[in-house]
Backbone as ProteinMPNN parsed JSONL, in Angstrom:
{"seq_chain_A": "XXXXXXXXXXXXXXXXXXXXXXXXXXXXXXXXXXXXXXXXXXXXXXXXXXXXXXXXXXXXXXXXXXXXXXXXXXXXXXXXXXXXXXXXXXXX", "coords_chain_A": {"N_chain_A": [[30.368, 238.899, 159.61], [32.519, 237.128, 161.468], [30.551, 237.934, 163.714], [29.061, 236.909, 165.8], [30.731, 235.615, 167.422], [32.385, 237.714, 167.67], [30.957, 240.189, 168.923], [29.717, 239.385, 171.376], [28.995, 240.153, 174.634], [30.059, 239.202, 176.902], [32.395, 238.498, 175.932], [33.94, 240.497, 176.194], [37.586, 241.925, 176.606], [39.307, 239.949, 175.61], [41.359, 238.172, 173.662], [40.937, 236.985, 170.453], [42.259, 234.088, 168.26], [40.65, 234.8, 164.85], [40.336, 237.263, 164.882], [42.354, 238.652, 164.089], [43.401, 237.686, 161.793], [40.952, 237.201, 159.816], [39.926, 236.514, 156.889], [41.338, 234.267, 156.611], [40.037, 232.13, 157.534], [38.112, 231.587, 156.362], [39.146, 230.397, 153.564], [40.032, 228.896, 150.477], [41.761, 227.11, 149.679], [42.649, 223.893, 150.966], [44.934, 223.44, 152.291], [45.206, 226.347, 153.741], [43.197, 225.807, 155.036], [43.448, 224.024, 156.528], [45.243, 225.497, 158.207], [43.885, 227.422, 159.183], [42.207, 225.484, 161.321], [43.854, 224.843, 162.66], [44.649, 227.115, 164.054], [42.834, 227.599, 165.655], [43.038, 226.236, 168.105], [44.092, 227.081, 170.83], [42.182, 228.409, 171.027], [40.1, 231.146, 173.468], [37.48, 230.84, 173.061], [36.523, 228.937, 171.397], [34.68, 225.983, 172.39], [32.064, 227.895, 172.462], [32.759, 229.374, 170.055], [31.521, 227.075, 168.025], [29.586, 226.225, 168.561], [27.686, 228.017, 168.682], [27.942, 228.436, 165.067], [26.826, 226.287, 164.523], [24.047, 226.459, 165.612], [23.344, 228.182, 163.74], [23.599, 227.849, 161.347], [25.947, 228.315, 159.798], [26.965, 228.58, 156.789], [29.04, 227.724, 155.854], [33.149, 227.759, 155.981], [35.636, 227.813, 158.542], [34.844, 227.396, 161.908], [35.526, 227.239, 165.656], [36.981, 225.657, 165.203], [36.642, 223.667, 163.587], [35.712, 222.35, 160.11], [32.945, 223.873, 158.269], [30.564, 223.189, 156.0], [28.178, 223.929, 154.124], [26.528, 224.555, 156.712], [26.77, 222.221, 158.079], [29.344, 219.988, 159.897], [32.375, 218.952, 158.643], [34.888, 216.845, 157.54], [36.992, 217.228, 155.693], [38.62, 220.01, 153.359], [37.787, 219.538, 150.354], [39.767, 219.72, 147.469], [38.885, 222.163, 144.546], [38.154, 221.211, 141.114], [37.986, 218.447, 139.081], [38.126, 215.275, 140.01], [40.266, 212.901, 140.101], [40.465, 210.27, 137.607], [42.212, 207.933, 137.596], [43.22, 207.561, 140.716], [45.994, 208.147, 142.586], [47.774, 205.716, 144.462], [47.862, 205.298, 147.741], [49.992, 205.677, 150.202], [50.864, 203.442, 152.731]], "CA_chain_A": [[31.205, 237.752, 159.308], [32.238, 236.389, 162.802], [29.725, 238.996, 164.78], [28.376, 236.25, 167.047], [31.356, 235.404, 168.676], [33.063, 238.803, 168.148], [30.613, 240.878, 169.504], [29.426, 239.359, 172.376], [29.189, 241.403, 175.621], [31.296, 238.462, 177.674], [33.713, 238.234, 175.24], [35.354, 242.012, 176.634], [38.882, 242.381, 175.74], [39.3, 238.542, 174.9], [42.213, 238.143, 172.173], [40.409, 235.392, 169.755], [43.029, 234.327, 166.637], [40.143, 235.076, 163.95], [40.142, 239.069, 164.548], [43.92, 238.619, 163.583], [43.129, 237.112, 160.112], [39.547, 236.596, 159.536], [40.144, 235.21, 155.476], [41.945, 232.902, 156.55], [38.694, 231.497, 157.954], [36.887, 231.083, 154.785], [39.831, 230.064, 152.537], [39.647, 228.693, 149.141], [42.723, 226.528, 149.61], [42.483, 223.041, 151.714], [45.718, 224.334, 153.438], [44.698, 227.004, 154.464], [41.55, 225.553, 155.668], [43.89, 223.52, 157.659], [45.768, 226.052, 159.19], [42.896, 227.789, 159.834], [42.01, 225.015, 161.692], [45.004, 224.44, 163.959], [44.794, 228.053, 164.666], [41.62, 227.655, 166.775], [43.578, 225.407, 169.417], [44.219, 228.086, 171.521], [41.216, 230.139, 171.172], [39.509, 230.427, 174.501], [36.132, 230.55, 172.733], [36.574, 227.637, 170.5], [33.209, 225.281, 171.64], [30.739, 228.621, 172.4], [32.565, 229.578, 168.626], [31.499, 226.457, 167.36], [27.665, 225.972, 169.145], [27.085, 228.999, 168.013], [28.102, 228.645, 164.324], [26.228, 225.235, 163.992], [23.017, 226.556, 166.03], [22.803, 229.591, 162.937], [23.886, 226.669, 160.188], [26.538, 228.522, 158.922], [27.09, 227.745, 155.345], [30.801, 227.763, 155.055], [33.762, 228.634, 157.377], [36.008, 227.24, 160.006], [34.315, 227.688, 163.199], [35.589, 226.424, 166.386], [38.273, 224.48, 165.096], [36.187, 223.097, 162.598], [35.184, 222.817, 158.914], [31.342, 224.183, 158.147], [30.164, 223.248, 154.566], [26.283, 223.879, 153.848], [25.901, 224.078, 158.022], [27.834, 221.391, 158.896], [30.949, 219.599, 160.249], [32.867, 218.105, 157.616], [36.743, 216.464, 157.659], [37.94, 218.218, 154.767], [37.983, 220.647, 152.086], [38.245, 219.052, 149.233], [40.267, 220.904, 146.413], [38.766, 222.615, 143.758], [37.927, 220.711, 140.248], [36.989, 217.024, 139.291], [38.399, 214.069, 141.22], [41.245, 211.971, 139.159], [40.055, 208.944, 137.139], [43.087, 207.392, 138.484], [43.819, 208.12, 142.007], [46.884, 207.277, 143.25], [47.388, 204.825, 145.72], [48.169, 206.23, 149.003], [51.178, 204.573, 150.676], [50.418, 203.225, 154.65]], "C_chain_A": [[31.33, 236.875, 160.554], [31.574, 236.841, 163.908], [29.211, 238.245, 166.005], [29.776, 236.141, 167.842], [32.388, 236.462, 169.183], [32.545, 239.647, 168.565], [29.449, 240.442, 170.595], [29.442, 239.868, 173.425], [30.303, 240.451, 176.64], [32.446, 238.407, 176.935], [34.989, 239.539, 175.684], [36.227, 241.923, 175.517], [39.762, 240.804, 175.55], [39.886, 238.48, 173.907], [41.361, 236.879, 171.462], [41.779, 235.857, 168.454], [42.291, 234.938, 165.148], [40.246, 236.997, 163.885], [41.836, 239.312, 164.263], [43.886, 238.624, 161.655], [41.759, 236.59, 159.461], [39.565, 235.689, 157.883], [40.556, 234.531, 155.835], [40.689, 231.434, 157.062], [37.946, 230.655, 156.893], [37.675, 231.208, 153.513], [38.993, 228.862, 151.677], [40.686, 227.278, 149.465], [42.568, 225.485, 150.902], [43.521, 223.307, 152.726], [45.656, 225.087, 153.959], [43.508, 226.746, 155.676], [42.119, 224.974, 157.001], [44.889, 224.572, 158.798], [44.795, 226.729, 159.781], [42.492, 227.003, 161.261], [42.765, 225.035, 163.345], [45.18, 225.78, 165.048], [43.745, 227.989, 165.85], [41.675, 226.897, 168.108], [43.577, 225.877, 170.354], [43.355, 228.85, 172.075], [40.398, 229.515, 172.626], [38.066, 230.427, 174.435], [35.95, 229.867, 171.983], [34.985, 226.814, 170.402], [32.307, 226.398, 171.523], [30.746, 228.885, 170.483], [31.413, 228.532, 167.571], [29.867, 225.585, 167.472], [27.501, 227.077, 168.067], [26.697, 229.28, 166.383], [27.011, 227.341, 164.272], [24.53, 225.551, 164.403], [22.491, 227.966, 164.742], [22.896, 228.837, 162.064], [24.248, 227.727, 159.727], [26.886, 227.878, 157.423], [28.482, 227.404, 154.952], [31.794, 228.857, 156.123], [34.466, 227.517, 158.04], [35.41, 227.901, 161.467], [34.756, 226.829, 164.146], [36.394, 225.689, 166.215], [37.777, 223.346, 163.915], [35.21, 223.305, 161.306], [33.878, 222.725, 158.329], [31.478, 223.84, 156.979], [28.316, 222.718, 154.941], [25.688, 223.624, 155.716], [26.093, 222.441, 158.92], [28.78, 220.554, 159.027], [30.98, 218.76, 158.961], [34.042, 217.804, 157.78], [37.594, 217.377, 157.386], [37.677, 218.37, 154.03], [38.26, 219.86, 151.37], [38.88, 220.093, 148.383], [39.444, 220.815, 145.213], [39.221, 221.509, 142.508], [37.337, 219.149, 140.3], [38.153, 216.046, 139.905], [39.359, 213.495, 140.298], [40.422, 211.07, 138.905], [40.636, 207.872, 137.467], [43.865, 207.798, 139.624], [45.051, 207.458, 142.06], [47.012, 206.98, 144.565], [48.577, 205.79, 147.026], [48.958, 205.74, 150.069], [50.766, 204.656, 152.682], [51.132, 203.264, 154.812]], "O_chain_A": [[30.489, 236.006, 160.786], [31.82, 236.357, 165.013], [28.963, 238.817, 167.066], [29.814, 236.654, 168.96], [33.017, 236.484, 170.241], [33.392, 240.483, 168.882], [28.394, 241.073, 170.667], [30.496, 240.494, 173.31], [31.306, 241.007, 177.089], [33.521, 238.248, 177.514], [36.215, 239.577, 175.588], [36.069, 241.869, 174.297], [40.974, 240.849, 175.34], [39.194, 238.699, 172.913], [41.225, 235.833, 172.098], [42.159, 236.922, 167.966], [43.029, 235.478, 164.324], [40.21, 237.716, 162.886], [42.277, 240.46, 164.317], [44.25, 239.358, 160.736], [41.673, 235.64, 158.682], [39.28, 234.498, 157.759], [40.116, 233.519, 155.29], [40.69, 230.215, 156.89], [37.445, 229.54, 156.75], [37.263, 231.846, 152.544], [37.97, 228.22, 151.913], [40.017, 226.244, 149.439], [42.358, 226.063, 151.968], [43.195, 223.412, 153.909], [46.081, 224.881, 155.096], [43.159, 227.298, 156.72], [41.684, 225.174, 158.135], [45.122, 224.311, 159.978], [44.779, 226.675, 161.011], [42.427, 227.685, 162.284], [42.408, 225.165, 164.516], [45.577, 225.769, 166.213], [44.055, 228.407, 166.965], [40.798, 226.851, 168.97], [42.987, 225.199, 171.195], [43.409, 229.618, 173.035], [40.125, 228.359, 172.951], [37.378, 230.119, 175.407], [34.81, 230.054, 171.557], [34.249, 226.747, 169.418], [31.552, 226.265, 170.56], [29.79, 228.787, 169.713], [30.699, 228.971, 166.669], [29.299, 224.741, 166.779], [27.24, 226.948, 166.871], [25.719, 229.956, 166.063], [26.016, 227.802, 163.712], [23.687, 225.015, 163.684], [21.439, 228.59, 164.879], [21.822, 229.004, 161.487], [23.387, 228.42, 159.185], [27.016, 226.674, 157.198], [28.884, 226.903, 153.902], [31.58, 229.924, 156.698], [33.964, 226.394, 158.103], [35.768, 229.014, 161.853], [34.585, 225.637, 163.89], [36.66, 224.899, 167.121], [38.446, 222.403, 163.494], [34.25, 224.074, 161.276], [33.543, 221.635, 157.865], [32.605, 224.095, 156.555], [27.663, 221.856, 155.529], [24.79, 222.849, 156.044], [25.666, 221.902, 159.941], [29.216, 220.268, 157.912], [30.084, 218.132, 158.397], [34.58, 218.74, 158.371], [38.428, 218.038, 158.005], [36.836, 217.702, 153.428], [39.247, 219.218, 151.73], [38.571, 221.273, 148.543], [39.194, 219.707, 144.737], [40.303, 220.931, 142.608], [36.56, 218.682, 141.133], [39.187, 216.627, 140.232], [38.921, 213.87, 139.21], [39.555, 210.837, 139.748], [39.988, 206.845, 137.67], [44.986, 208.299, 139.544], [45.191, 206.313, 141.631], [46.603, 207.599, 145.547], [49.563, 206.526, 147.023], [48.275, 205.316, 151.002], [50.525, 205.56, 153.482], [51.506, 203.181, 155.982]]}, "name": "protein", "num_of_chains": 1, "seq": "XXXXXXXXXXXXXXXXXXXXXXXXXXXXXXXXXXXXXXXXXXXXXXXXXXXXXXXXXXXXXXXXXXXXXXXXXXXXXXXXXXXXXXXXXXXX"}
């Protein structure tokens, strides 16, 4: 699952947030996706996480602080089903 950046030989005894909660990584739920996200602020392997995940083209995943779909960066998840016919307008 995250083997590249959790079993690296530099990485030692290196707390990363993902060996805490790894699903939360590869949630279903756009919130989640985002906390996922925010969690990776901290991490002190964040860009090697996030070379690394884009140099294997992960297919799916937060890596690095950011959201993989089909191998690469994207904004945001979208949620699950079809799109409204009428969006609503989105107040500035």
């Amino acid at each position: 699952m995250l083997a590249s950046v959790l079993e690296t030989p530099w990485l030692g005894e290196t707390e990363v947030p993902c060996r805490l909660q790894p699903d939360l990584f590869f949630a279903e739920a756009p919130a989640d996706v985002e906390t996922a996200k925010s969690v990776c602020g901290a991490c002190p392997v964040r860009e090697q996480c996030l070379s690394d995940a884009l140099d294997r083209k992960e297919p799916w995943g937060v890596w690095g602080g950011q959201l993989l779909v089909a191998g690469q960066v994207v904004a945001r998840k979208r949620p699950r089903g079809r799109p409204r016919k009428n969006p609503t307008p989105v107040a500035a």
